[in-house]
N, C-alpha and C positions, 0 to 999 in steps of 0.2 A: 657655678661653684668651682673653685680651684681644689685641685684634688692633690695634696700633698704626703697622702698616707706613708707612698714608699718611701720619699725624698725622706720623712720623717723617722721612719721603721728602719733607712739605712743607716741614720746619723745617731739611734740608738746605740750605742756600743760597752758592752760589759767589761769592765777593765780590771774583771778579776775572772774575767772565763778561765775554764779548767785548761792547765795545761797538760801537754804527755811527759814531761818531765820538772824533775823540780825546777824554782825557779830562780833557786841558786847557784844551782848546776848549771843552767842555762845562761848566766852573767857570768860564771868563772869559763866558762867554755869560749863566748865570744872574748871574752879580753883575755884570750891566749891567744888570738889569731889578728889580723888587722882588715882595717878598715876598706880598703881596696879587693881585698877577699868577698868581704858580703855585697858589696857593690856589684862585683861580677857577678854572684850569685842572685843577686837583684834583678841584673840585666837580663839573665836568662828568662826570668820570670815576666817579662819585659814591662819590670818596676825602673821605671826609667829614672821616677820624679822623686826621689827618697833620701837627698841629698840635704841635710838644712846649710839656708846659706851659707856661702864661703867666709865672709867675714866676720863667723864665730870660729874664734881658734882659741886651742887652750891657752891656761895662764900660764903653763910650764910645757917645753915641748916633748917629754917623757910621759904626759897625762895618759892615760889610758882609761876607761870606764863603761859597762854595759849596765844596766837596767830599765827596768819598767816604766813608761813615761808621767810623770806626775805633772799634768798641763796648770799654767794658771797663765790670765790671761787680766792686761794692766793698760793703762792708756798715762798721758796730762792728764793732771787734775789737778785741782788748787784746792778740793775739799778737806778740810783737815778733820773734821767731825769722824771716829769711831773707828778713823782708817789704823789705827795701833789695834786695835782690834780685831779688826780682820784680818789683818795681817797675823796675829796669834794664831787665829782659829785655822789658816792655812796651813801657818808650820805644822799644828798641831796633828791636820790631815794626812802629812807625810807618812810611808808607808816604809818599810822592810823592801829591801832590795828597789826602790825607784830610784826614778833619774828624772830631775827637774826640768823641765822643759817651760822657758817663759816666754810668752810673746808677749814682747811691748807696745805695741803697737806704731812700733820705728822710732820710740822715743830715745830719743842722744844726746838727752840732757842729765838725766838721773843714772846715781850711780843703783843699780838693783841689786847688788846682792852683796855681804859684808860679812865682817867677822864674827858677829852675835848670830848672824841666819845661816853661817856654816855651821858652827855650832850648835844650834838646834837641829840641820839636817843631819848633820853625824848622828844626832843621839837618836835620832829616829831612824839610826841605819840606809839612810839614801847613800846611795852609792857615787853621784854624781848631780852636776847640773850644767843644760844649756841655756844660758841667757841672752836673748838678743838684744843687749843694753851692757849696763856698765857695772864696773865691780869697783867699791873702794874696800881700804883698811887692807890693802894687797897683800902687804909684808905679813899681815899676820894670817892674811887666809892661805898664804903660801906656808906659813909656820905648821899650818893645822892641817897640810895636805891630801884637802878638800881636791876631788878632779873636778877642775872648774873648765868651760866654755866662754868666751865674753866678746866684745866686740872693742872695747874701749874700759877707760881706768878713769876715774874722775872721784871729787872727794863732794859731791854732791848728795845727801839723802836724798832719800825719797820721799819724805813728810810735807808735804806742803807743795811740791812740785809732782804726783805721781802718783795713783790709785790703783788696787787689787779693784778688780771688777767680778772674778771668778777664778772658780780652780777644778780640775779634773772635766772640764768640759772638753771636746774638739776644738782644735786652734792651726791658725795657719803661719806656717813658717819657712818665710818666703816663696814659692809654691806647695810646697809640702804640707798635706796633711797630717796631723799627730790626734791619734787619739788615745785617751787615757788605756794605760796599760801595752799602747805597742812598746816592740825592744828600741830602744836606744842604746847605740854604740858610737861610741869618739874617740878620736885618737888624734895624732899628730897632722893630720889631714881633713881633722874636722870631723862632723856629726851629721849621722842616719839615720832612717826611723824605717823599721821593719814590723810592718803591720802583725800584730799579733797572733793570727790564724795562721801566719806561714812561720814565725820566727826560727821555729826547730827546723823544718826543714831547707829553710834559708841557711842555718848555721849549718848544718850537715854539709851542706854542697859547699858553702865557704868554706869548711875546713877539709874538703876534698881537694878543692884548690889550691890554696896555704902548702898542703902537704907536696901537689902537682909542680910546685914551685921550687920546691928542691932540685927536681927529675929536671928540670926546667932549665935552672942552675949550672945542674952539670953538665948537660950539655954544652952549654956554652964553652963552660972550665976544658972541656974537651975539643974544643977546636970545632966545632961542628958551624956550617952558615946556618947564616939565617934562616935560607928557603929550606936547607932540610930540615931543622927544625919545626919551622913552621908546619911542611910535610909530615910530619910523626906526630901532629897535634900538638905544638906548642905554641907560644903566643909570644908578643913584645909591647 
């Protein structure tokens, strides 16, 4: 008999576990500091692999956005049956303070995300979304200053080329695991996923650094080399 219990009991994950602090405190805190910050603070942890692929980058290069991950997970399809329908029941899932997180399943044919589903994710207060697929109706979702993630622009629906399969499940993006409720953080450099249980003290230490970087700074501005710097604990 194959004994799955654990593999099972770890891929459980509650994507509204308590946190230490609010959880909107926690997304205005990360999006005051940048994305290279938590990464270091990653590394320490030696969360090496938290990186979502490089070829999601914002629609605008000032985007900035932290929240809670809202996974949904989409393949090809040509089924057209009910799929407006669950596509409803998804937006409708949306929560206060998330951050969309979609894996498509390397589809680069369909545009996934548009002006009508910004729209419903504003009104449900989502803070953001990564798509690894395509976004039409651009001009106006740049109108509506949605922090958007995308890979590609095309004026393709999704209706007939492209199915929800799930949402708030565990999803994988491009190695990175995401599961419902870790932090997501994007910026100018692209998008992270800090697993839930560390997020706060993850941001701590990132805005330890953030701050370290000033010290950092001036030194430079002061003439100082490299190696001494380096020597007083700084970095390059």
């Amino acid at each position: 008999m194959m004994k799955l219990e654990d593999l099972e009991n770890d891929r459980e994950i509650n994507a509204h576990s308590a946190l230490p602090v609010a959880a909107q405190g926690i997304c205005d805190r990360y999006e005051a500091i940048f994305t290279a910050a938590v990464n270091d603070a990653l590394r320490e942890r030696k969360l090496l692999n938290q990186t979502l692929p490089n070829g999601i980058m914002p629609l605008r290069d000032n985007m900035k956005a932290a929240g809670f991950a809202f996974t949904i997970k989409g393949a090809k399809n040509l089924t057209l049956k009910n799929e407006m329908a669950e596509r409803a029941k998804m937006l409708d899932a949306i929560t206060e303070n998330s951050f969309v997180v979609w894996d498509t399943s390397l589809d680069r044919e369909s545009a996934h995300w548009g002006e009508c589903m910004t729209m419903a994710a504003q009104r449900k207060q989502c803070r953001g979304a990564a798509v690894d697929g395509g976004v039409r109706d651009t001009d106006r979702v740049l109108e509506l200053g949605f922090p958007l993630w995308i890979r590609y622009r095309s004026s393709n629906g999704m209706l007939g080329r492209f199915r929800i399969s799930g949402w708030q499940t565990p999803i994988l993006m491009g190695n990175v695991v995401v599961n419902p409720g870790d932090l997501i953080f994007a910026d100018i450099d692209g998008a992270l996923c800090v697993p839930r249980e560390v997020c706060v003290p993850v941001l701590e230490r990132a805005e330890e650094i953030a701050n370290g970087e000033s010290e950092l700074k001036s030194w430079i501005n002061q003439g100082m080399s490299a190696v001494e710097i380096v020597a007083r604990g700084g970095y390059f």
